[in-house]
N, C-alpha and C positions, 0 to 999 in steps of 0.2 A: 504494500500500500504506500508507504514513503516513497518505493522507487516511481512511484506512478505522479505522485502529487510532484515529485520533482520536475518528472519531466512534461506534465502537464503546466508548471512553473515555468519551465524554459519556452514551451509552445506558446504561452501565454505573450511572453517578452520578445516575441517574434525571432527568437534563438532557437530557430526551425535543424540547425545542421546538430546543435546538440539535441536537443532534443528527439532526436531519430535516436544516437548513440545511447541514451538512456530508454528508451519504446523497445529499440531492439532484444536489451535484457531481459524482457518481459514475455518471451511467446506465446506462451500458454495465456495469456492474456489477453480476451476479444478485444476490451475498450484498447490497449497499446495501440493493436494492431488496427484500426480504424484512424488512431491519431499519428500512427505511424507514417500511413496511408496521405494523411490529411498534408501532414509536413512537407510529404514530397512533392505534392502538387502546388503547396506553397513557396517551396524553392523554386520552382519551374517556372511560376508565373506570381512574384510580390507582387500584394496589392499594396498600395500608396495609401489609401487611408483605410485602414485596418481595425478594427475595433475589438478583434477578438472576437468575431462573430465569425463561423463559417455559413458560407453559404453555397447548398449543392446545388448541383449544375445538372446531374442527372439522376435519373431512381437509380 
């Protein structure tokens, strides 16, 4: 659970590259692996004003 708030911590502070390296630790873990998911798509395309809101693009 702390690994998790960690790195939910870093995803928050838009420190998307660590935060992958801490979600990774976690596999067995769905929520990681959807924010794991989230990061990466993050990295690929920053958004400029970001609020800590995701928001999906497809089902």
């Amino acid at each position: 659970m702390q690994l998790f708030a960690e790195g939910l911590s870093l995803y928050r502070e838009r420190r998307w590259r660590e935060a992958i390296e801490v979600f990774k630790k976690l596999p067995q873990d769905p929520a990681s692996a959807v924010f794991l998911r989230r990061c990466a798509e993050l990295l690929q395309s920053p958004p400029q004003e970001w609020d800590g809101v995701y928001v999906m693009r497809t089902k």
